[in-house]
C-alpha positions as CSV (number, residue, x, y, z in Angstrom):
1,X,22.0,43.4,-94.4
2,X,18.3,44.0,-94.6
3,X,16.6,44.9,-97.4
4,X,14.3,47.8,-98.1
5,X,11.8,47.3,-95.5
6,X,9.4,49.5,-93.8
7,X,10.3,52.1,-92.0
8,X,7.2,51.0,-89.5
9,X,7.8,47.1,-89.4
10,X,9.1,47.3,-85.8
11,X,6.0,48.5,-85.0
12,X,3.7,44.6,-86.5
13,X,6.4,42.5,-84.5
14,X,4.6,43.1,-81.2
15,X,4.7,40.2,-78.7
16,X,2.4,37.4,-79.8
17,X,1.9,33.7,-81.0
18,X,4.2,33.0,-83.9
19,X,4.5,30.3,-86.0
20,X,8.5,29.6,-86.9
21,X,9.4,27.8,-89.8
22,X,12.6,25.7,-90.5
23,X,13.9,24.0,-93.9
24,X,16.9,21.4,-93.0
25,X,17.9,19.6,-96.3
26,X,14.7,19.9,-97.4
27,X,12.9,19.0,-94.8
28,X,10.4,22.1,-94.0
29,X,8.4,22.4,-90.6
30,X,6.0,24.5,-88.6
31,X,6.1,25.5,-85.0
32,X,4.1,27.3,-82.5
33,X,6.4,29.7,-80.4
34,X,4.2,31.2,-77.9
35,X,6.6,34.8,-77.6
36,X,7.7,36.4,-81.0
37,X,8.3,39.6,-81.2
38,X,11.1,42.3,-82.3
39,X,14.2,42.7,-80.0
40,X,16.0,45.9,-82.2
41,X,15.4,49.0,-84.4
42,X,18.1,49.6,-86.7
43,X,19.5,46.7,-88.1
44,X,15.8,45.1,-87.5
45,X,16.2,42.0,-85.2
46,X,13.0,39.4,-84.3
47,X,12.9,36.8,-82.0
48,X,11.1,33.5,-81.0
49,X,11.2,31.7,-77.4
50,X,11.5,28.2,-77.9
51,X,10.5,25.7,-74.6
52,X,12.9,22.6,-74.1
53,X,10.4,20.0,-75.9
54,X,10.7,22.0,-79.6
55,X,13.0,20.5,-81.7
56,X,12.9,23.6,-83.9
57,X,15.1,25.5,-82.0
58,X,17.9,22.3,-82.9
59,X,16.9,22.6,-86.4
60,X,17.3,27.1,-86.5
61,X,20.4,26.3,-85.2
62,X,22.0,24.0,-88.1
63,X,20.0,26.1,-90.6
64,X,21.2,29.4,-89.8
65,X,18.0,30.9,-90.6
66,X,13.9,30.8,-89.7
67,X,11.0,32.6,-91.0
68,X,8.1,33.4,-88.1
69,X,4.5,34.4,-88.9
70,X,2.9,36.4,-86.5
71,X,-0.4,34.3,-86.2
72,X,-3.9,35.8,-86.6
73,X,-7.2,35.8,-85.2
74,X,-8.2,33.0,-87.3
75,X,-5.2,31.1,-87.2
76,X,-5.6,29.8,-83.1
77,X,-6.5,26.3,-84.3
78,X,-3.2,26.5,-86.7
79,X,-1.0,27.3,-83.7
80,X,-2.5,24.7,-81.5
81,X,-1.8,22.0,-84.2
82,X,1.6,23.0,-85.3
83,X,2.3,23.2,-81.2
84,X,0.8,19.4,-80.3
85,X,3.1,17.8,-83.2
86,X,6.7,17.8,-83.5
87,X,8.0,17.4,-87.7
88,X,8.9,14.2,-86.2
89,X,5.2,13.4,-85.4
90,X,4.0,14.0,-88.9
91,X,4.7,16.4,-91.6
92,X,1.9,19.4,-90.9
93,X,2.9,20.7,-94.2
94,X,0.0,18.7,-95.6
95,X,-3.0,20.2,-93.8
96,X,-5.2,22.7,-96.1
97,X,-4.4,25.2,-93.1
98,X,-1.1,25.5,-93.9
99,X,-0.3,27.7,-96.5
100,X,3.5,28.1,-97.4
101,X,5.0,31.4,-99.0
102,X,7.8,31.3,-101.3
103,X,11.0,32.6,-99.8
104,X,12.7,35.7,-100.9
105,X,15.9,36.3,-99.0
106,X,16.5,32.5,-97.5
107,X,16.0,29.1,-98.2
108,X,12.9,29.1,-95.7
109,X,9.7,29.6,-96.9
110,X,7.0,31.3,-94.5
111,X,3.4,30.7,-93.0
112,X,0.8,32.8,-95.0
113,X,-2.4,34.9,-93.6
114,X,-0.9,36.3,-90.7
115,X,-0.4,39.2,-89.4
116,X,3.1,39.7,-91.0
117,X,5.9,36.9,-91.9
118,X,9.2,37.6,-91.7
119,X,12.6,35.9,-93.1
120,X,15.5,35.8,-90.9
121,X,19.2,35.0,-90.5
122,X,20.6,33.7,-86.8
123,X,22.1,35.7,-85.2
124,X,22.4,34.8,-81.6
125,X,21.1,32.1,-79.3
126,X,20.4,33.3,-75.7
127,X,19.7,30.5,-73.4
128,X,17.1,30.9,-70.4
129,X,16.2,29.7,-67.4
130,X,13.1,27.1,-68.6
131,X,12.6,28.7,-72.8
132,X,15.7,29.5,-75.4
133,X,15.7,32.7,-77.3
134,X,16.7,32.7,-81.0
135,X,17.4,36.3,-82.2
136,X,17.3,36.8,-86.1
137,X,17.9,39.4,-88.3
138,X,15.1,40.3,-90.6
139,X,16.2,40.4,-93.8
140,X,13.1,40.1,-96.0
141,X,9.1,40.9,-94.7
142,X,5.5,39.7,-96.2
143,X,2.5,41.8,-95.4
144,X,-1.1,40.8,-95.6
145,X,-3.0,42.8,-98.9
146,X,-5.8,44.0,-95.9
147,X,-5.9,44.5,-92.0
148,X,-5.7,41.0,-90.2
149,X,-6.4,41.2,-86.4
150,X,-4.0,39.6,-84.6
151,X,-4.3,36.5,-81.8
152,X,-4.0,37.9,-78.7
153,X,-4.8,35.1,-77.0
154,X,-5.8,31.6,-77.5
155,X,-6.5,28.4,-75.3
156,X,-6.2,29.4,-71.6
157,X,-2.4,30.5,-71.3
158,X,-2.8,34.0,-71.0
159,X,-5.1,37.0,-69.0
160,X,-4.4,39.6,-71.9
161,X,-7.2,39.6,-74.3
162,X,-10.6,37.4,-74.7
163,X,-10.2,33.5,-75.4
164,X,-10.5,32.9,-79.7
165,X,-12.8,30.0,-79.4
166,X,-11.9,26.9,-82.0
167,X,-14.1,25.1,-83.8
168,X,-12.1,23.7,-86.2
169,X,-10.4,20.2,-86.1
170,X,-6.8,20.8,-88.0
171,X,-5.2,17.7,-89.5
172,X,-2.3,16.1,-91.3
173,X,-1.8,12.7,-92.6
174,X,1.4,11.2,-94.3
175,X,2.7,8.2,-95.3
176,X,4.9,5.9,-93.1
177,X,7.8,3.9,-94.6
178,X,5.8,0.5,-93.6
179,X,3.2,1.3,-95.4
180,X,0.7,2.9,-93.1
181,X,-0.7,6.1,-93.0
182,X,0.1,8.3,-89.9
183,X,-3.0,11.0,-88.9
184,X,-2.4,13.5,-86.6
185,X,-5.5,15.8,-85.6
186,X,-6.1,18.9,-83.3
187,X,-9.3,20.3,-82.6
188,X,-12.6,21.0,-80.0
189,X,-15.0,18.3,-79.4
190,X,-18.9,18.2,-77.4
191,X,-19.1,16.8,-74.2
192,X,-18.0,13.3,-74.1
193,X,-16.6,13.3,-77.9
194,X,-13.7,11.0,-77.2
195,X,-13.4,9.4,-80.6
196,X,-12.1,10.6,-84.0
197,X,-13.2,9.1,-87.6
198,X,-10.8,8.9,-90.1
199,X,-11.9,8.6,-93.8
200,X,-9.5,8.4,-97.0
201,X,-10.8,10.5,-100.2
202,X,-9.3,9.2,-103.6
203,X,-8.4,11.6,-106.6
204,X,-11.8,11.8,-107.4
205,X,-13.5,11.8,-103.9
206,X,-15.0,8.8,-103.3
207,X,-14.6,8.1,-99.4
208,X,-13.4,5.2,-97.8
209,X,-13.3,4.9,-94.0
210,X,-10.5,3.9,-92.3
211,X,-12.0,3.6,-88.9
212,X,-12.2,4.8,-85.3
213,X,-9.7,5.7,-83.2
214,X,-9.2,7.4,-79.1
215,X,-8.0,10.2,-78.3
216,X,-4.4,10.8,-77.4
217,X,-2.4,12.5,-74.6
218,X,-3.8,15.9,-74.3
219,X,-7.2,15.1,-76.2
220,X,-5.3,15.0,-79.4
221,X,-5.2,12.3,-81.9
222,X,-2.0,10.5,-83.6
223,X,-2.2,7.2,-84.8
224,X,-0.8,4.7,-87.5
225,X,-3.5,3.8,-90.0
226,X,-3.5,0.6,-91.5
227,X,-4.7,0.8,-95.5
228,X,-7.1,-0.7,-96.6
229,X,-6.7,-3.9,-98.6
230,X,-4.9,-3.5,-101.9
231,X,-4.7,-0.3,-101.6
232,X,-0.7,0.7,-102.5
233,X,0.7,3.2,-100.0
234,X,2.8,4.9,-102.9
235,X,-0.4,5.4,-105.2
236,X,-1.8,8.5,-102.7
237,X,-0.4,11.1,-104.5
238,X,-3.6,12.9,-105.1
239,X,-5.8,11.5,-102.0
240,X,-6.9,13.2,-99.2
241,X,-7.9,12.6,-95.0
242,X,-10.8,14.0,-93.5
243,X,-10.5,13.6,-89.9
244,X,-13.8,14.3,-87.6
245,X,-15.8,14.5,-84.3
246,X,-18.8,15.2,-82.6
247,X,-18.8,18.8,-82.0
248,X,-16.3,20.7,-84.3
249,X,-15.6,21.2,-88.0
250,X,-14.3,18.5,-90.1
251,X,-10.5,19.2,-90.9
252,X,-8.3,18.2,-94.5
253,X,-5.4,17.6,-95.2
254,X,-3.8,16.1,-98.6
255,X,-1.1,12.8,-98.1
256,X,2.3,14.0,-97.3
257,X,4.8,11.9,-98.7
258,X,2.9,10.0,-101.7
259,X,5.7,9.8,-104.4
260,X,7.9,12.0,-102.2
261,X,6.6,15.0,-104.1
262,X,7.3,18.7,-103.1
263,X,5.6,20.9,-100.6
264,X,3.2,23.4,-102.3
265,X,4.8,26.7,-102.0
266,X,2.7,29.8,-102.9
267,X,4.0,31.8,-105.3
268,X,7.0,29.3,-106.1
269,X,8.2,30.3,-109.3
270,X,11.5,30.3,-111.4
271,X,14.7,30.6,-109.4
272,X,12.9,29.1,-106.1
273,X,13.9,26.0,-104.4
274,X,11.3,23.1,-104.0
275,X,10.7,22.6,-100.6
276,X,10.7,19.0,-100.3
277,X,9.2,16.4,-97.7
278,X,12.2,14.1,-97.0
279,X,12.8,12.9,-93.3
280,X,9.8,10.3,-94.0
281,X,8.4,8.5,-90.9
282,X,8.0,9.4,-87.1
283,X,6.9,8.5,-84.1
284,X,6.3,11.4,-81.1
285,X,9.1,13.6,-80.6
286,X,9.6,15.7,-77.9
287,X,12.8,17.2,-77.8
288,X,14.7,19.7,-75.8
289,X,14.8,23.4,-76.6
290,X,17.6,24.8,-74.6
291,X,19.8,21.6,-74.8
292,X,19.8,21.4,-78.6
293,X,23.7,22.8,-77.7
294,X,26.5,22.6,-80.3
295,X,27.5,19.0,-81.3
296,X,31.1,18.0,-81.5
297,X,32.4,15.2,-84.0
298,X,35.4,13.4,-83.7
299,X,37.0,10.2,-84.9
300,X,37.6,8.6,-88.2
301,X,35.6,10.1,-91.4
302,X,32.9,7.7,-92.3
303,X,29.4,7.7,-92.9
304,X,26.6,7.1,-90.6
305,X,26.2,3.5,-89.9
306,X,23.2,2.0,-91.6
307,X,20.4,0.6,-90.4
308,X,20.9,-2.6,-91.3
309,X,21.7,-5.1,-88.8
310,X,20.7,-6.5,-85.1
311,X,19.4,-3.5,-82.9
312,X,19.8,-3.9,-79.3
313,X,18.4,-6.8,-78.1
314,X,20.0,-7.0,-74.0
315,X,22.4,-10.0,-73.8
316,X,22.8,-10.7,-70.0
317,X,25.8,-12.0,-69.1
318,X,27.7,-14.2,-66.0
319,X,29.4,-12.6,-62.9
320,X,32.5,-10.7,-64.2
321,X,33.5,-11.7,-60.8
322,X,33.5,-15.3,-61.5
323,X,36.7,-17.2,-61.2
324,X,39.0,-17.3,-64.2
325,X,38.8,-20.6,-66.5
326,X,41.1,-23.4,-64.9
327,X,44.0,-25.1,-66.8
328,X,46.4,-22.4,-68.1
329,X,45.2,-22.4,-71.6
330,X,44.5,-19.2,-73.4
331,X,41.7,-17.8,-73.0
332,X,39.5,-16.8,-76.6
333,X,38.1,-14.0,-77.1
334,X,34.9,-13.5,-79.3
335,X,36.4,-13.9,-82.9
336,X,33.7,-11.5,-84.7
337,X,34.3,-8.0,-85.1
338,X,31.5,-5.4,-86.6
339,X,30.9,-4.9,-90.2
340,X,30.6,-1.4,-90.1
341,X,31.3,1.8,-87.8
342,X,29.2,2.8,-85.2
343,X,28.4,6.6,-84.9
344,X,27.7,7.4,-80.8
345,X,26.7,10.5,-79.0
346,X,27.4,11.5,-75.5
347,X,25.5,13.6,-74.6
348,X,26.8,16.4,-72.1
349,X,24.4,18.2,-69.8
350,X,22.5,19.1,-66.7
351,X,19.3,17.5,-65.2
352,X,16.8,18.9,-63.4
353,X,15.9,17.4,-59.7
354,X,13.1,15.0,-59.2
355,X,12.0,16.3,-62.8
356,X,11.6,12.6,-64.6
357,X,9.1,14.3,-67.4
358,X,11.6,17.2,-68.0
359,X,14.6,15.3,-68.0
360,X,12.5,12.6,-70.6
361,X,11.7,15.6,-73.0
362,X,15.8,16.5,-72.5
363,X,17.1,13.6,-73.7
364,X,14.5,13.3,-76.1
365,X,15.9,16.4,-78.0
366,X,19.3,15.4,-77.5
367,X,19.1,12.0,-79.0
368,X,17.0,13.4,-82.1
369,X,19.3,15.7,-82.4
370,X,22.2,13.4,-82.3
371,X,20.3,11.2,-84.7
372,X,20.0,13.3,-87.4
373,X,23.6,13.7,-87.6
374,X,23.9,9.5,-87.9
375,X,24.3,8.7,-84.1
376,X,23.0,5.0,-83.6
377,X,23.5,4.9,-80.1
378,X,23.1,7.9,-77.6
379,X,24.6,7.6,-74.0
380,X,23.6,10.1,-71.5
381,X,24.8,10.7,-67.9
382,X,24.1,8.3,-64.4
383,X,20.5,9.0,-63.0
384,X,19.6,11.3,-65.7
385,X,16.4,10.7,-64.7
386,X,16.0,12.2,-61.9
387,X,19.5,13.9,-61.2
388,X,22.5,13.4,-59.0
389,X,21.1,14.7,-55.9
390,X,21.1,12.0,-53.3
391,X,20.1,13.9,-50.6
392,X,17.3,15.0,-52.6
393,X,16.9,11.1,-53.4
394,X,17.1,10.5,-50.1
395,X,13.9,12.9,-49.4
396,X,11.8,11.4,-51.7
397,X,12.8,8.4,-54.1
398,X,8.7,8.3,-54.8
399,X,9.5,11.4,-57.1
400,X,12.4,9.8,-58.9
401,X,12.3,6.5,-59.2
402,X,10.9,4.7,-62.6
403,X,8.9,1.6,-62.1
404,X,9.7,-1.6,-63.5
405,X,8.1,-5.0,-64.0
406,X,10.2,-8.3,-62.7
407,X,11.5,-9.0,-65.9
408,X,13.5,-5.5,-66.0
409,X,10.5,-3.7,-68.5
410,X,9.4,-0.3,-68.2
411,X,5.4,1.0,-68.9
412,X,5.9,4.8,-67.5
413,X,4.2,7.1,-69.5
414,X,6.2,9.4,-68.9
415,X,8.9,7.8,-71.2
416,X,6.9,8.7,-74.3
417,X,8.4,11.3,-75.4
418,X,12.2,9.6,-75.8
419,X,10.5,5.9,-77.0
420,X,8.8,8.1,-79.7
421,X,12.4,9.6,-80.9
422,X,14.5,5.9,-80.6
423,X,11.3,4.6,-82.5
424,X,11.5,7.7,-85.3
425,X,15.4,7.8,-85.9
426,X,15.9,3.7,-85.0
427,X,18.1,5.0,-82.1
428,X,19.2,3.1,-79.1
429,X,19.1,5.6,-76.1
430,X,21.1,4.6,-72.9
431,X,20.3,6.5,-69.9
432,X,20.7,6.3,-66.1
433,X,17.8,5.9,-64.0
434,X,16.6,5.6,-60.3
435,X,14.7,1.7,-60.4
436,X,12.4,0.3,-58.2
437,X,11.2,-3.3,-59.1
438,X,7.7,-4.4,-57.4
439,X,8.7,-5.1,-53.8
440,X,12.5,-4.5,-55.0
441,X,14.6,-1.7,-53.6
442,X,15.8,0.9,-55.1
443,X,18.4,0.5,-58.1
444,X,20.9,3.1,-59.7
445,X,20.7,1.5,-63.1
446,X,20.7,2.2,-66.6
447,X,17.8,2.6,-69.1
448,X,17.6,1.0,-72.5
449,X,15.4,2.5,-74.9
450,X,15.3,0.8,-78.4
451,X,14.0,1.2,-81.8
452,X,11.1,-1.3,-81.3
453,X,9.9,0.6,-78.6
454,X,10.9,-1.3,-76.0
455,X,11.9,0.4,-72.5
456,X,14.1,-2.2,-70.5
457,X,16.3,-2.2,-67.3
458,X,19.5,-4.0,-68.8
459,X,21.7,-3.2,-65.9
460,X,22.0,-2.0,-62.4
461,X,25.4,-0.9,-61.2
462,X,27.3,-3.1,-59.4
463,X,29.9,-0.7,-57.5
464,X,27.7,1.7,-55.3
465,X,30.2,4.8,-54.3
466,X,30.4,4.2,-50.4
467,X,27.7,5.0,-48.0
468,X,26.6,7.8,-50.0
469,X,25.1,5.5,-52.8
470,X,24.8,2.6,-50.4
471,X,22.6,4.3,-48.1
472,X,19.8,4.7,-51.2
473,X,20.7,1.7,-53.7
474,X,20.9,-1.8,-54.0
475,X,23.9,-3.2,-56.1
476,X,23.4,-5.2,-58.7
477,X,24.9,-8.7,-59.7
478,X,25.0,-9.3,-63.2
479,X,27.1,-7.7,-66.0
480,X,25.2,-7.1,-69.5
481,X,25.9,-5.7,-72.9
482,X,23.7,-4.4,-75.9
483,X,24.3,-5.6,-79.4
484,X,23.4,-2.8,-81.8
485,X,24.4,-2.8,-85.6
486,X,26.5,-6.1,-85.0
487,X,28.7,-4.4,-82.0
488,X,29.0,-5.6,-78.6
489,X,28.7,-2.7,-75.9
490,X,29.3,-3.7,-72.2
491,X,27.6,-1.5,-69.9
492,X,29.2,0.0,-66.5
493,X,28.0,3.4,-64.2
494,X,30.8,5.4,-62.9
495,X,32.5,4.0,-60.1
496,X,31.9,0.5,-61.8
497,X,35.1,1.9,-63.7
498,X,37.6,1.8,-61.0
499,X,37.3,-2.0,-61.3
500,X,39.5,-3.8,-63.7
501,X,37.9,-6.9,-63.5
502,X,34.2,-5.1,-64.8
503,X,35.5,-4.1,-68.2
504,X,37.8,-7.4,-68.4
505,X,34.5,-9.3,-67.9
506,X,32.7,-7.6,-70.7
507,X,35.7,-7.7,-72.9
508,X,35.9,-11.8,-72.4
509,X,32.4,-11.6,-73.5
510,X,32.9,-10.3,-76.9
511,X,32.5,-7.0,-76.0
512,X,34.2,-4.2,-78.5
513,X,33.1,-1.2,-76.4
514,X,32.7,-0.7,-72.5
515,X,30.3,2.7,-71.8
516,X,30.2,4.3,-68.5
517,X,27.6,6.7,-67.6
518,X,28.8,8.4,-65.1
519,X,28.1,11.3,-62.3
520,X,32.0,12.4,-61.3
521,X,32.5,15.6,-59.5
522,X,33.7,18.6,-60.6
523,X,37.6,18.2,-60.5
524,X,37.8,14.5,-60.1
525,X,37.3,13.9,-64.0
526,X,41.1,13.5,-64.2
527,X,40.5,10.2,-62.3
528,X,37.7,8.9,-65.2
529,X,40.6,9.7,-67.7
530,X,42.9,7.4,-66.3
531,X,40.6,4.3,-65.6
532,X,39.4,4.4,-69.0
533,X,42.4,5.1,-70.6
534,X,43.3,2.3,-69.1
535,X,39.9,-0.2,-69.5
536,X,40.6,0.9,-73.0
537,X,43.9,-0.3,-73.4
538,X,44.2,-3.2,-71.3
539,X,40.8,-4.7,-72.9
540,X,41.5,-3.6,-76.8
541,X,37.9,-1.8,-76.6
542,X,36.9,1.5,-77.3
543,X,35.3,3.3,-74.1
544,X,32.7,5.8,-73.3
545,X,32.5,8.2,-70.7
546,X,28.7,10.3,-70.2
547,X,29.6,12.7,-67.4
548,X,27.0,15.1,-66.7
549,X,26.7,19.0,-66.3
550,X,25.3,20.8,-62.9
551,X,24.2,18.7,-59.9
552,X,23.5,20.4,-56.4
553,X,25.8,23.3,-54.9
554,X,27.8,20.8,-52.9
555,X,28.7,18.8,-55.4
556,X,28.4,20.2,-58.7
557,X,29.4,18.4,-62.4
558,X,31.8,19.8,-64.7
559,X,31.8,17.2,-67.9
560,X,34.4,16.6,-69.6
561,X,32.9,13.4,-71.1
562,X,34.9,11.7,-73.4
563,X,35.1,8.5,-75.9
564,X,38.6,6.4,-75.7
565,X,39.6,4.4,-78.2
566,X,41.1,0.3,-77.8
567,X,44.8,1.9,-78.1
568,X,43.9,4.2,-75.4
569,X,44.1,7.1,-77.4
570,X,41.6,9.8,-77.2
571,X,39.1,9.9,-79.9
572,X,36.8,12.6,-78.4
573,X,36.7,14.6,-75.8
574,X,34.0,17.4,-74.5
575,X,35.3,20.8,-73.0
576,X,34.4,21.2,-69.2
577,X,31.7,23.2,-68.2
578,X,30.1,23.1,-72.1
579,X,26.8,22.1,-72.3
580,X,27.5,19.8,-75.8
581,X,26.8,16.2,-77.6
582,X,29.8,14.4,-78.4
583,X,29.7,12.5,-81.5
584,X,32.2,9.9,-82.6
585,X,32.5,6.8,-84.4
586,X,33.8,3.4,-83.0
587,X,35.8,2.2,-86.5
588,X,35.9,-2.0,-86.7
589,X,38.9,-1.0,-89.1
590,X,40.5,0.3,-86.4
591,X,39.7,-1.7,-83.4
592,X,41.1,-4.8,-85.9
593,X,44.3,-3.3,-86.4
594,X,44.7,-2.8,-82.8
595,X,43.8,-6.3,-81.2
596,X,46.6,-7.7,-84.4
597,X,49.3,-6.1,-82.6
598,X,47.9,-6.2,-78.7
599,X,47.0,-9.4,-78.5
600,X,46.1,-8.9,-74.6
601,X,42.5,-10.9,-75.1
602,X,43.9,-13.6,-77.3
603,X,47.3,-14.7,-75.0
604,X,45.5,-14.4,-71.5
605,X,46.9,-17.4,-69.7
606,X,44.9,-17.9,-66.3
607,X,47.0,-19.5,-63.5
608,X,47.7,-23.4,-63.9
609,X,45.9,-25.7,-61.4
């Protein structure tokens, strides 16, 4: 399928920093891989490693197709900028270091001055240990007009070759839907430069500064920049950032997403496709590269919810082991119903041990991911966090526990990464987590992370599994649900599900869904179907069931998460063993026309005095 390329291309594609481009609907970015290089002769294959915080390797994957530019000499301050930021971040389309080459063989255009850029079509994904490798086949190649020497070597990764040293800062600066403007910067500073200065350029160059701002994690600078006032955030088509500090050269970059205008493309002519900036707004984004794995969707065909409504404020509720009301009067459940469906992902797939950063930049991926196709709520599995490894727990709970405040908040930095993605795609993210409360013990409880930005403990489970969990956990002693999009989602943890009484509680409650993220061994799963087949049923609620992947040799996870809807029906299920998200949508249409004909809620009679 290649075209008539040189006979001597293998021969550029040596092992080296490339930078990958992806266009999804429009929506172009640039990424650092730090291994490019060719894989095969005859047909001519390239391939980038991708590391589990790139979202790119997500976004090859529903494109079908990348472009990669081996980077040059000069371009080592390009590939540390387009490696800091994730498209999520900020659009780096916009810096005047990014030039963009018109496609010839793909929708993708390609990274110019490097050593050589080439187009290519996916043609196998070849997961690793700790990087995914995304194999292509070339099918079109741009060479430079002269000799370019290629960057052997940059920052202080690797032995081979002398360090490129950087002096310029590289930025990028686009317009937020609230009517900010978001800079992001890369770049060396003197000794003690700290600070950044941000100054706006109109159409005809006349500055106006727009302040000072820190640093951010790893000496790099993102921040939200108020305008100034009067100025109208959709009258900077034309205006420019210049972003600066002590010690290094100013960097440029025009306003992204001013009008919603198109990408420059160089050499864009008749025939070729704009390259457009949707996908507006963004907070940090880290996502995972390996577990970006195929997403299944099931249930009725509707659009993604909107985002419109409530968004997950945590109602905490009584005792679900209270005693029933007295009197022998029916007992009424919550008369309101949801406006709309609810698009969820369950997400399907192994943690590492102890790893609380890696695990954060995992789900991160997953729920962007998820997002993108229209999930509002993402559910991963029980102590995702930190993994289902109690005897590793056991060892050293320091390592995986997540500090809260009193009032059930979480600060950890570490968290970044995932509050960035709920804040980006207004995603609620539900997770399971190792707690420890200041002078509290230890809690296996689940994670809220919400569109505001809010990290919050809504729920500790209740059931602990024997001695095993016993040994290490607290219980805890009050139910809870999250409202999101105007449904009511009670919230359980595996063996919380065994317990009739837990999803009946909810259900009293007003809730319309139970979810259960859960940790069940390998070959028990059957045992989840049944109780929430069940739940389901006996409660008119849809339920969800987050089982993980992996888990120590003794006890290993197999999946086979599934949703349930409030007939009992299945509405999705996940294959066992298959690393996957699960997307389905909880239909108010649906979970009406149910509860009209089992009218279980609505005719409970507790016993007469």
């Amino acid at each position: 399928m290649s075209r008539d390329l040189p006979a001597d291309l293998w021969k550029r594609l040596t092992s080296t920093v490339g930078l990958v481009c992806t266009n999804v609907d429009g929506t172009v970015n640039v990424m650092s891989a730090e291994w490019s290089c060719f894989v095969n002769k005859q047909p001519l294959y390239a391939a980038v490693a991708l590391g589990p915080r790139c979202v790119t390797g997500g976004r090859v994957e529903e494109a079908g197709e990348f472009s990669v530019t081996l980077c040059a000499e000069d371009q080592a301050a390009l590939a540390d900028f387009a490696g800091s930021f994730s498209r999520a971040d900020i659009d780096k389309t916009g810096s005047d270091l990014v030039g963009l080459g018109a496609p010839e063989a793909t929708g993708t255009p390609w990274v110019t001055g490097g050593v050589v850029a080439v187009e290519c079509l996916l043609r196998q994904v070849v997961p690793l240990p700790s990087h995914t490798l995304y194999i292509g086949e070339v099918v079109a190649a741009h060479l430079p007009d002269g000799p370019v020497r290629p960057l052997v070597k940059h920052g202080a990764m690797y032995a081979l070759g002398e360090p490129v040293e950087r002096t310029q800062i590289v930025a990028a600066a686009e317009v937020r839907p609230g009517g900010t403007l978001r800079v992001a910067a890369t770049g060396p500073g003197g000794a003690g430069a700290r600070e950044w200065r941000v100054t706006l350029l109109d159409a005809d160059g006349s500055p106006t500064p727009l302040g000072t701002y820190p640093s951010a994690l790893y000496d790099d600078l993102l921040v939200d920049v108020p305008l100034p006032a009067g100025q109208d955030a959709g009258a900077l088509s034309g205006h420019r950032v210049v972003v600066e500090r002590d010690g290094a050269k100013p960097g440029t970059a025009r306003v992204a997403g001013a009008g919603r205008g198109a990408a420059p493309v160089a050499g864009a002519g008749p025939g070729t496709a704009p390259v457009t900036e949707a996908g507006r707004g963004a907070a940090p984004v880290t996502e995972a590269g390996p577990n970006t794995a195929p997403v299944t969707e099931a249930g009725p065909n509707t659009a993604p919810a909107t985002e419109a409504g409530p968004n997950t404020a945590p109602v905490t509720e009584g005792d679900p082991g209270a005693p029933p009301r007295p009197g022998g009067r029916p007992v009424t459940a919550c008369p309101g119903l949801p406006e709309s469906p609810l698009r969820i992902a369950v997400v399907q797939t192994a943690a590492r041990p102890l790893d609380i950063a890696g695990n954060v930049r995992i789900a991160a991926g997953r729920a962007g991911h998820a997002a993108r196709r229209g999930a509002r709520v993402v559910v991963l599995p029980e102590l995702h966090l930190c993994s289902y490894d109690l005897r590793r727990l056991a060892r050293d709970d320091g390592a995986a526990a997540v500090r809260a405040d009193r009032s059930g908040q979480v600060t950890d930095r570490r968290m970044e990464p995932l509050v960035r993605v709920a804040a980006h795609h207004r995603v609620t993210v539900l997770l399971g987590a190792a707690v420890r409360r200041p002078g509290g013990p230890l809690t296996n409880s689940l994670l809220a992370v919400e569109p505001d930005g809010t990290v919050s403990v809504p729920y500790d489970k209740r059931h602990l599994w024997h001695d095993e969990e016993a040994a290490l956990f607290s219980p805890g002693s009050r139910a809870s649900t999250l409202s999101v999009d105007g449904w009511r989602l009670g919230l359980g943890v595996c063996y919380d599900m065994s317990f009739p009484e837990h999803a009946r509680a909810a259900a009293l409650t007003g809730a319309h869904a139970v979810l259960y993220p859960a940790a069940y061994a390998s070959g028990t799963e059957h045992r989840a179907a049944v109780y929430l087949r069940a739940r389901a049923l006996e409660n008119t609620v849809y339920t969800v069931f987050a089982n993980p992947l992996g888990g120590p040799a003794h006890r290993p996870c197999a999946g086979s998460s599934a949703v349930y809807g409030p007939d009992g029906a299945t509405v999705a299920d996940a294959p066992a063993g298959e690393d996957t998200t699960l997307v389905a949508d909880l239909d108010p249409k649906a979970l009406a026309a149910v509860r009209r004909h089992l009218r279980m809620l609505a005719e409970l009679r507790t016993a007469a005095r």
